[in-house]
C-alpha positions in Angstrom: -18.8 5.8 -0.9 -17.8 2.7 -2.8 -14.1 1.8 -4.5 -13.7 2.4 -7.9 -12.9 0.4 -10.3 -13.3 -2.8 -8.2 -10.3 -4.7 -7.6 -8.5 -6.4 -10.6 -5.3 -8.1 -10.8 -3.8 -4.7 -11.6 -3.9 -4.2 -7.9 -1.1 -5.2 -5.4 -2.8 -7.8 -2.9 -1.6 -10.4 -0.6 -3.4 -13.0 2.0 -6.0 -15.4 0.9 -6.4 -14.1 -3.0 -9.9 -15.8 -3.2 -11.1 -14.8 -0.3 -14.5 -13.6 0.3 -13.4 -10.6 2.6 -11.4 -8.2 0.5 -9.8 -5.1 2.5 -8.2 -2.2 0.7 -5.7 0.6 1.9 -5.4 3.4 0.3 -2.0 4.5 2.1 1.3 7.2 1.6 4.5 6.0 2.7 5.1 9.3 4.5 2.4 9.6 6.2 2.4 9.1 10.2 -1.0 7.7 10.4 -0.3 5.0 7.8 2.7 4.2 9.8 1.0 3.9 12.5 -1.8 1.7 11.3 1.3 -0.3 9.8 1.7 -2.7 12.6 -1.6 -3.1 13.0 -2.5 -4.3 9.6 0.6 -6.8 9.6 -1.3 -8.5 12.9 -4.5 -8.3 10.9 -2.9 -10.2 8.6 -0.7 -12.4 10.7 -4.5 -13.7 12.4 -6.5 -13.8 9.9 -4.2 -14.0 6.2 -5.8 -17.2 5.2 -9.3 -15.2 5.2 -8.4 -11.8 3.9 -7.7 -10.4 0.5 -5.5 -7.1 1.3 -4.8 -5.3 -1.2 -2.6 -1.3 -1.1 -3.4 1.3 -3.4 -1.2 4.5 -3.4 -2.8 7.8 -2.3 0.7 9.9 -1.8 0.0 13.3 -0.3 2.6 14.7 -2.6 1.9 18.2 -1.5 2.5 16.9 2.6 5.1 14.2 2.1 7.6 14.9 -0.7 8.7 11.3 -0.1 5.5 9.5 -0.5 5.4 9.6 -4.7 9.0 8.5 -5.0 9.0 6.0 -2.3 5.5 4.6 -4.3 7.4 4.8 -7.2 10.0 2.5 -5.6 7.5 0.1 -4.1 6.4 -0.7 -8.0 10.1 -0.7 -9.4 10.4 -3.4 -6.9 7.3 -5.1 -8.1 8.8 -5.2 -11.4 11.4 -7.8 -9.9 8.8 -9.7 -7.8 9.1 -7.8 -4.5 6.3 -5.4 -4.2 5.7 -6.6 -0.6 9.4 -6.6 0.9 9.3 -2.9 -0.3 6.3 -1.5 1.1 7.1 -3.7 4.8 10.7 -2.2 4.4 9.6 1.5 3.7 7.4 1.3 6.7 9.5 -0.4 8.8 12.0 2.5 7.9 9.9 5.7 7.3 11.4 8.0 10.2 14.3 8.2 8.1 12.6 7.8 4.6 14.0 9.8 1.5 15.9 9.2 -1.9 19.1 7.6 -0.4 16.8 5.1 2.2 15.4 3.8 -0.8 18.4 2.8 -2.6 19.6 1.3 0.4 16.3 -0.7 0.8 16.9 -1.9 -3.1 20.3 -3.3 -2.6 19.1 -4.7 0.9 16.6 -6.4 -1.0 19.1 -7.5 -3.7 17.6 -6.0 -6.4 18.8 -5.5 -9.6 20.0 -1.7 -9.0 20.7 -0.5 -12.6 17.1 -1.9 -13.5 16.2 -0.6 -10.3 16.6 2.7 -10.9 16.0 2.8 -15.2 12.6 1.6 -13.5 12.2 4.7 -11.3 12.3 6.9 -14.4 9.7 5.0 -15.6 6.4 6.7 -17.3 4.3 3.5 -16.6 5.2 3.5 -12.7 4.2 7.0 -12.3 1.5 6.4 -14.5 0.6 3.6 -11.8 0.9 5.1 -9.3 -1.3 8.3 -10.6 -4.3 5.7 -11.3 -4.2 4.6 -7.7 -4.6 8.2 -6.9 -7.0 9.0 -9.7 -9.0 5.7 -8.0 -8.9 7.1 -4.7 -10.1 10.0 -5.2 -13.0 8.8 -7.1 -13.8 6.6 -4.3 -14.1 9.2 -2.1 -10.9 9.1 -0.2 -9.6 12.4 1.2 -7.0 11.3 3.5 -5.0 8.3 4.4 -4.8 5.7 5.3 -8.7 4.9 4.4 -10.1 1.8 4.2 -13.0 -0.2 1.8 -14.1 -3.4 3.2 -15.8 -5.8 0.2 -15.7 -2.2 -1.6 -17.7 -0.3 0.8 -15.8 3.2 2.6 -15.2 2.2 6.3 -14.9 4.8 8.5 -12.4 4.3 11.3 -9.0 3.4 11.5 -6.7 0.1 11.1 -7.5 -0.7 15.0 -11.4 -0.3 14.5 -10.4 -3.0 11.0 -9.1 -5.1 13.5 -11.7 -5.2 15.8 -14.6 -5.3 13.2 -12.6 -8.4 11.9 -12.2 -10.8 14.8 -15.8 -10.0 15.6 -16.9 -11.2 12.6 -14.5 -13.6 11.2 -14.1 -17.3 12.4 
């Protein structure tokens, strides 16, 4: 399976934004696999950032994890105000205890601007985002998370199996 539509700057990506390597997760913020595979993409990164476009779609299980939508919601409120990234580290780094209430808390940790924060929860564009991820996802064949495209091609393993296929053939 391949990822459709290819990435575009409507995507959320971080690392080396011209590089030739481009890796995307499709990932809920509920779900124990993708917080598992957490860590292992932020040492991914922390080796091998400068050579690696990643880039996170959101797939929320909505019918699984009755956090995932509002906690992806949250990730693109905070994008509004420039912190996309802090957010989805912070939800992560926090999802044992992830619901409605750790969410404000991560926005004021964060020092956003709360009142915007939360108009911007309400907002028909974020879910609207966050439903084209999905609708993406889907279309690209995923049917669980986290999954993973490398240069837009389905790979079939997990974060640790990215990590190896990438310092074998990277440097």
């Amino acid at each position: 399976m391949s990822l459709k539509p290819n990435v575009s700057q409507a995507d959320h990506a971080q690392g080396n934004l011209e590089a030739d390597l481009v890796i995307v997760e499709y990932g809920d913020y509920q779900c124990p696999y993708c917080g598992a595979a957490y860590p292992v993409l932020k040492e991914l990164m922390k080796e091998f950032g400068s050579q690696i476009k990643f880039v996170f779609r959101n797939f929320p299980l909505s019918e699984m994890h009755q956090y995932a939508r509002p906690a992806a919601i949250a990730a693109e409120a905070a994008h509004l105000q420039g912190k996309f990234w802090e957010m989805h580290d912070a939800i992560y780094e926090n999802q044992r205890d992830l619901n409605e209430n750790l969410l404000m808390k991560l926005a004021e940790k964060l020092k956003l601007n709360i009142p915007q924060f939360e108009k911007d929860l309400e907002s028909t564009e974020l879910a609207e985002k966050v439903d084209s991820d999905f609708e993406s996802g889907i279309m690209s064949g995923v049917n669980g998370t986290p999954s993973f495209f490398v240069n837009g091609k389905k790979f079939d393993g997990g974060a640790e199996d990215l990590l190896e296929l990438v310092r074998e053939n990277v440097n």
